[in-house]
C-alpha positions in Angstrom: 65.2 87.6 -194.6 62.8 85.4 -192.6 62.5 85.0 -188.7 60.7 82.1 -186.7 59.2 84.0 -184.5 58.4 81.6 -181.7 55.7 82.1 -178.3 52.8 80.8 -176.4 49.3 81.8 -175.9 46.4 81.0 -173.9 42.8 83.3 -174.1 44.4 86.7 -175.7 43.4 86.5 -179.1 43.1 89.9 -180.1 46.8 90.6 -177.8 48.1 87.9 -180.0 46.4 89.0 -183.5 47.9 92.8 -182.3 51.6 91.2 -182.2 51.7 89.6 -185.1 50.0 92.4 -187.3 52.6 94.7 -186.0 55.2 92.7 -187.0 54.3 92.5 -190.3 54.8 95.9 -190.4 58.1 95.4 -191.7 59.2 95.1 -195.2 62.9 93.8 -195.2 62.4 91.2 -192.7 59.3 88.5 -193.0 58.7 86.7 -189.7 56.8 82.7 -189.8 55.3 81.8 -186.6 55.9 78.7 -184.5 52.9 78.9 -181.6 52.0 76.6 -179.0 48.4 77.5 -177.7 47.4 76.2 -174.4 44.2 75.0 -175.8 42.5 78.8 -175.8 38.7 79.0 -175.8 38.0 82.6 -176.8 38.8 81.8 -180.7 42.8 81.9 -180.2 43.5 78.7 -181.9 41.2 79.8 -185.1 42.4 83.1 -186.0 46.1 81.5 -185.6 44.6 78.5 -188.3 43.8 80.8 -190.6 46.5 83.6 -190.5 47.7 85.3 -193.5 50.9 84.7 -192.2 52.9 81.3 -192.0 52.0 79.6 -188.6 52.9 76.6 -187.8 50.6 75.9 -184.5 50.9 73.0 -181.4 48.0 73.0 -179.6 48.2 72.5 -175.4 46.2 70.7 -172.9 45.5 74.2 -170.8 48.1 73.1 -168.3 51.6 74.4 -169.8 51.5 77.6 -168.8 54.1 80.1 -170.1 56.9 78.1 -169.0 55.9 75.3 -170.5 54.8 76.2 -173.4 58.1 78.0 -174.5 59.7 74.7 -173.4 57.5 72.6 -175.7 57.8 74.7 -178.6 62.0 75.1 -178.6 62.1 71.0 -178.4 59.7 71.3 -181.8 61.5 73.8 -183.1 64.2 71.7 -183.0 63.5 68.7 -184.6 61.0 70.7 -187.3 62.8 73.9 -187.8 66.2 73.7 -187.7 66.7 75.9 -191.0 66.4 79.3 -189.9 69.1 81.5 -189.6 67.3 83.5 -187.0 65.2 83.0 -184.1 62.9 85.5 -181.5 61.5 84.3 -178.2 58.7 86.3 -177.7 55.6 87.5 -175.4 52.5 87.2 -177.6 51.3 90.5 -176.1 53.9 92.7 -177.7 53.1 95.3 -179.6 56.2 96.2 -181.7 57.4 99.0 -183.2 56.7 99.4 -186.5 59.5 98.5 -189.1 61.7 98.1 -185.9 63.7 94.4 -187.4 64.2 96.7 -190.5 66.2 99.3 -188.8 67.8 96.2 -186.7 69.3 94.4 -189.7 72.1 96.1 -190.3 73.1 95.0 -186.7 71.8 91.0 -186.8 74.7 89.0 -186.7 74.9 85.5 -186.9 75.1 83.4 -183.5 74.5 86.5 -181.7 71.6 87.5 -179.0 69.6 90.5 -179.0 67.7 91.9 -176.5 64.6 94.5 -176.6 64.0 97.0 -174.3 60.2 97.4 -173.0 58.3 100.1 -173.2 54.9 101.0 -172.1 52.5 103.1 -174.4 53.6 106.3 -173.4 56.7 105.3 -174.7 58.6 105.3 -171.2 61.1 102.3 -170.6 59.3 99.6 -168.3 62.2 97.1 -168.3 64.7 95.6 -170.1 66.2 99.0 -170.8 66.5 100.9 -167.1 68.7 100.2 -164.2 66.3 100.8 -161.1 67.9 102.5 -158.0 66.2 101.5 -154.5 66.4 104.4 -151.8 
């Protein structure tokens, strides 16, 4: 099964190299990449050019922003990709769990969302996954 994993970077190369490696790390479930880059400088934009992995790549003008970058690359998604059967919105400074879409495809369902729960390194729920209780 293949996902279009789709997100938006600006200056985190090695955040955004981190993500995708990890998400290889699955063996049922390949993931292609649809990334808008807001026109990085630190080498972003060339490590995504010449990915092992299947990355199709808008470039930015350095003014989208997170925002606007997601925004531009769902209205591209939707005229160029329109084939998939799934879809994940993503940060591109997630660091997943290894083989996690593996153990979740038993659970994928078509026209369904599903939502991750954060965690930090330590493993501890951040948000996502935790009701917070003021007082």
């Amino acid at each position: 099964m293949k996902i279009l994993a789709i997100f938006t970077c600006f200056n985190r190369r090695d955040l955004t190299e981190r993500s995708m490696q990890t998400l290889a790390k699955n063996e049922q479930v390949q993931f292609d990449y649809m990334v808008v880059d807001d026109n990085s400088t630190d080498g972003t934009r060339e490590m995504l050019q010449n990915s092992p992995y299947e990355v199709d790549l808008v470039v930015g003008d350095g003014n989208l922003f997170w925002n606007g970058g997601m925004h531009k690359a769902i209205e591209y998604v939707k005229e160029h990709h329109p084939d998939y059967e799934y879809y994940m919105l993503m940060n591109d400074d997630t660091k997943f769990v290894e083989g996690i879409f593996d153990e979740m495809l038993p659970e994928l369902k078509k026209d369904t969302v599903m939502v991750g729960a954060i965690c930090n390194e330590e493993g501890n729920l951040s948000y996502g996954g935790i009701k917070y209780i003021k007082g």
